[in-house]
C-alpha positions in Angstrom: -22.1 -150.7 -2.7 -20.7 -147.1 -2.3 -22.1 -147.2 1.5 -19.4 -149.7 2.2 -16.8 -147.9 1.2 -18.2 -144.7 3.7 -18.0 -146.8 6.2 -15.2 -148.5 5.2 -13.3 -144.6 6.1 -15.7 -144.4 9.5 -14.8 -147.3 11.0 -11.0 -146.3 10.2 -11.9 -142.8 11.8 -13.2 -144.2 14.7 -10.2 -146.3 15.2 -8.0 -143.1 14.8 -9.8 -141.2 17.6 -10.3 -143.8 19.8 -13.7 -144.1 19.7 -13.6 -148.1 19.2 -10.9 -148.5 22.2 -13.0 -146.2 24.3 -16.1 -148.1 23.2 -14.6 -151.9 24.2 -12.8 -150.7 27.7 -16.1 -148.8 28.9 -18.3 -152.1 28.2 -15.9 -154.8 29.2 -14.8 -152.5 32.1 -18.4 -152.1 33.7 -19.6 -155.2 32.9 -16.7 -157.1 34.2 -17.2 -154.9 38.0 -21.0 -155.2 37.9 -21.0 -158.9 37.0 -19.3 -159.9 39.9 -20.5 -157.5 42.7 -24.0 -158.7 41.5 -22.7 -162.4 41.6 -21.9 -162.3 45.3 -25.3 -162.7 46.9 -26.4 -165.7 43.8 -24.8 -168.4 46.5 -27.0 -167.6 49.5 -29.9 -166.2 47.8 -29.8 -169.8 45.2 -30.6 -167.4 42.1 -29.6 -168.0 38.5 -25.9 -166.2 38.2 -26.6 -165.6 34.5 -30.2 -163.7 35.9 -28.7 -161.6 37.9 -25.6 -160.4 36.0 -27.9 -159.8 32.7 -29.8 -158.0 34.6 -27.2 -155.8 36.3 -25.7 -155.5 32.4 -29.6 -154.5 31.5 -29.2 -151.6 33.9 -25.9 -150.6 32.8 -26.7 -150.8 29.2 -29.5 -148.5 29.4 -27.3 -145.7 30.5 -24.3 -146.8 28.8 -25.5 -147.5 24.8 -27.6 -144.4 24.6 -24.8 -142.2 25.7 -22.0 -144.1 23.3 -24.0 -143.8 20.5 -25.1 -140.2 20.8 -21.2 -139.5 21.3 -20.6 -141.4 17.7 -22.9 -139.5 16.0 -23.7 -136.3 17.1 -20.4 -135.0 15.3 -21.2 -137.2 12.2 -22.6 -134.3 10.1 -22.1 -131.5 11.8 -18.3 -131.6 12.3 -17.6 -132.5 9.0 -19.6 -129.4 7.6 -18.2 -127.3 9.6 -14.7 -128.5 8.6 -15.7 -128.3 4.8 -15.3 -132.1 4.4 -19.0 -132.4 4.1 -18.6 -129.8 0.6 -16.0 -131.8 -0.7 -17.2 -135.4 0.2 -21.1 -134.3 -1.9 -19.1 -133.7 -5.3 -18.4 -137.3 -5.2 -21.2 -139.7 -7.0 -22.9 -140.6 -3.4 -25.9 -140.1 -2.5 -26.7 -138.6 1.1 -29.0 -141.4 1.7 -25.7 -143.9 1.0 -23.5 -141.2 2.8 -25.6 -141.4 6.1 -26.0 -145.7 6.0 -22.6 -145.8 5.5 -22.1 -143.9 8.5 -24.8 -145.8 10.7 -23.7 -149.3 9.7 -20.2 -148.4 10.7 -20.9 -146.7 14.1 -23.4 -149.4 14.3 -20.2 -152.1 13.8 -18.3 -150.3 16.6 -21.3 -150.4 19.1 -21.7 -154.5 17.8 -18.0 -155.1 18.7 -17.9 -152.9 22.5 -21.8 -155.1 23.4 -20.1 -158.3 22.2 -17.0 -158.1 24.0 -19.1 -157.3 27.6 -21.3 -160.0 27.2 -18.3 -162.1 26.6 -16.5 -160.7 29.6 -19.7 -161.4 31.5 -20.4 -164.8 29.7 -16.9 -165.9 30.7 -16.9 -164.7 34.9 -20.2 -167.0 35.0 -18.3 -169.5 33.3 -15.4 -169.4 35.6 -17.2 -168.8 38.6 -20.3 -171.3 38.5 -19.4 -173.7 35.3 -21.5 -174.2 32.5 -24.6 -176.1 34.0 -28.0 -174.4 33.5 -26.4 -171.8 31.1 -28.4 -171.1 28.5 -26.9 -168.4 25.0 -30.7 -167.4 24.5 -31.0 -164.4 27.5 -27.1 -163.3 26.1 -28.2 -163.3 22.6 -31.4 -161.4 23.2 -29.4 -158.7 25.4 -27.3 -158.2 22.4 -29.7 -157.9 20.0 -32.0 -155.5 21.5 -29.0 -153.4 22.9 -27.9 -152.9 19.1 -31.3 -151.9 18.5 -31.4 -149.4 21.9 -28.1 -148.0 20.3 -29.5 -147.9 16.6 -31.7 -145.5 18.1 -29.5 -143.1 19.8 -27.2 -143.2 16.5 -30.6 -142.1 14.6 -31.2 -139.4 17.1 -27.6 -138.1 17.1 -27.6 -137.7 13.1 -31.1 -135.9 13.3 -29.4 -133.6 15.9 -26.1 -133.3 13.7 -28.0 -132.6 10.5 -29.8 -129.7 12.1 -26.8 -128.0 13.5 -23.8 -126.4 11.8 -21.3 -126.5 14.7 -20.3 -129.2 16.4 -20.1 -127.9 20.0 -23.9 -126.8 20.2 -24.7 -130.8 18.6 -22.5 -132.0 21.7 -25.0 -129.8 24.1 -28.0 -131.1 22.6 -27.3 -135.1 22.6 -26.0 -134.7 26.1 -29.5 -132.9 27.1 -31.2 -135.8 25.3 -29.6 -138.2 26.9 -30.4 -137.0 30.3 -34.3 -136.2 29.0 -34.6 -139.6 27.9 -32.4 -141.8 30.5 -33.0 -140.3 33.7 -36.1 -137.3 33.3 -38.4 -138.9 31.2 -38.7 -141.6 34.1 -38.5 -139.0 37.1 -41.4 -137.4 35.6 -43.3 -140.4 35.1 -42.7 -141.4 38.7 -43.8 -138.1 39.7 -47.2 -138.4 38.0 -47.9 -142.4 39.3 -47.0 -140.7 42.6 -49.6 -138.0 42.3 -52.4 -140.4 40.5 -52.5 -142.9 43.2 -53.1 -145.6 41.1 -55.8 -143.8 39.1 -56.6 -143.7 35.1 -53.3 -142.5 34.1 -51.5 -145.7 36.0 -53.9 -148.0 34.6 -54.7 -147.1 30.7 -51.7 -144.2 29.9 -48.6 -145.0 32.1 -47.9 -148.2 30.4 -47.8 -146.6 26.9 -45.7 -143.9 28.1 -43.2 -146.3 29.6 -43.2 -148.3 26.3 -42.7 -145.2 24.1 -39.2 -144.8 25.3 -36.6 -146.9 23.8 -34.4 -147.3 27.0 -37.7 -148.4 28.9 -38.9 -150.5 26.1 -35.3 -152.1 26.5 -36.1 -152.3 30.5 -39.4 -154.6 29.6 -38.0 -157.1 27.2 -35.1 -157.6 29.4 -35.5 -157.4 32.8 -37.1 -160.7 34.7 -40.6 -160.8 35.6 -39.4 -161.7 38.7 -36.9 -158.7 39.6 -39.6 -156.4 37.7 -42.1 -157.1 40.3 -39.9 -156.5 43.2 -38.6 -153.4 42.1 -41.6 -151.9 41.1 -45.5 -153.2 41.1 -46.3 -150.6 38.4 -43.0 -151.8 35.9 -44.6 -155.0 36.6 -48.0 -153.8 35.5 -46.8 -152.0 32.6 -45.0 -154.9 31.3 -48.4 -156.9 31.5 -50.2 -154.8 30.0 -48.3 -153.4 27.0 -46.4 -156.9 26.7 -43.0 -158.0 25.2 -44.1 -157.3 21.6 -45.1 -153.7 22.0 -42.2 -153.5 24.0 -40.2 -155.0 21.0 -42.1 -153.2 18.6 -40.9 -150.0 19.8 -37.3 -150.9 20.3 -37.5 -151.5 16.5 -39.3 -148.8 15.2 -37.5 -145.9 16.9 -34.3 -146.4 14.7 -35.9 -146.7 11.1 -37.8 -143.4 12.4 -34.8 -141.5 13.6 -33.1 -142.5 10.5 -35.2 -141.5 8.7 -36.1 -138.0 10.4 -32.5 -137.4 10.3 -32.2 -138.4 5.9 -34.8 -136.2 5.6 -33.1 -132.8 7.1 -29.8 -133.8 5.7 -31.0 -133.9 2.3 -32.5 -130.8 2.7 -29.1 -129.5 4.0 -27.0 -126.9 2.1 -23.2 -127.5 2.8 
């Protein structure tokens, strides 16, 4: 399939500035501090370790993926038109819908490989600091599954951004404002309004929807313990009972076939 062979030469670009390297050391870096300072109190307090470090890696991933994969892609079309490899890669026979999955599945491989090699690092302190017993793959494989699905998103996003820009530099400036919209505003705002509501109609019937509606908060509710939910917010807790895990998951999956496509559908449309 020609889409292989695109991201065959991603994957080999993303080697060649880094972006792999960067990738790996950011994950296993973070995950490696975070899983033992969140370790230190699983002795006295006699919680799972493997609880609290997915959930410390939860709240590091929501922050983390998003930004990675807007980084991989928000230069994916734009730079390359504005370098004129874009002209010259169209008057091969590939289509742009091959051109841009070729492109996702490799950026997609390079967020697979820097996700795996965390959990590992995290799988492996556990391992060595309280043995094997109680540990179950299920809560690993489910973190790496729908944090390939919280970064499929942000990949979709970036190329949406990419396609409608020509330079590279204002693409940058856009996914960075995204990420902060969509990380750290969208839920500042929602906090704002529950604050001003006082538990009224839009805490009961709207809020949860809202919350769900957001891939990195979708991500939040399928992997966060009902347990450490409830204690760090009542209304999470709520939300999460109401909308449910499969809304929750429903979102997660729907937001990259939609950005996806959004973005297939400017880039086809886009002169070179």
């Amino acid at each position: 399939m020609k889409a292989f062979a695109i991201a065959r030469l991603e994957l080999l670009i993303a080697r060649r500035n880094m972006w792999v390297a960067t990738s790996v050391i950011l994950m296993a870096l973070f995950t490696f501090v975070l899983t033992l300072a969140g370790g230190a109190p699983t002795g006295t307090l006699g919680a799972d370790p493997l609880t609290v470090a997915a959930t410390s890696v939860t709240t590091l991933s929501v922050y983390l993926i998003p930004l990675i994969g807007l980084l991989l892609s928000f230069d994916a079309i734009a730079g390359e038109a504005e370098r004129g490899t874009l002209a010259l890669g169209l008057t091969y026979p590939l289509s742009r819908r091959e051109i841009l999955l070729g492109k996702f599945a490799a950026h997609l491989a390079v967020l697979a490989f820097a996700v795996a090699i965390g959990l590992l690092v995290m799988v492996g302190l556990i391992l060595w600091r309280h043995g094997s017993a109680g540990l179950s793959p299920e809560r690993p494989l489910k973190l790496f599954a729908t944090s390939l699905a919280l970064g499929a998103s942000f990949l979709g996003i970036g190329y949406f951004v990419s396609a409608l820009v020509r330079r590279s530099a204002v693409a940058s400036g856009i996914v960075i404002l995204i990420w902060l919209v969509c990380i750290v505003l969208y839920d500042l705002g929602l906090l704002g309004i529950l604050i001003a509501d006082e538990g009224g109609t839009f805490t009961r019937d709207v809020f949860p929807w809202l919350l769900a509606a957001n891939p990195a908060d979708a991500f939040r509710l399928i992997n966060m313990p009902a347990e450490t939910v409830s204690v760090l917010s009542s209304d999470l807790g709520a939300a999460g009972s109401v909308v449910g895990t499969g809304m929750a998951l429903a979102s997660l999956m729907l937001w990259p076939l939609l950005t996806l496509f959004a973005a297939w559908l400017v880039f086809r449309r886009l002169e070179p």
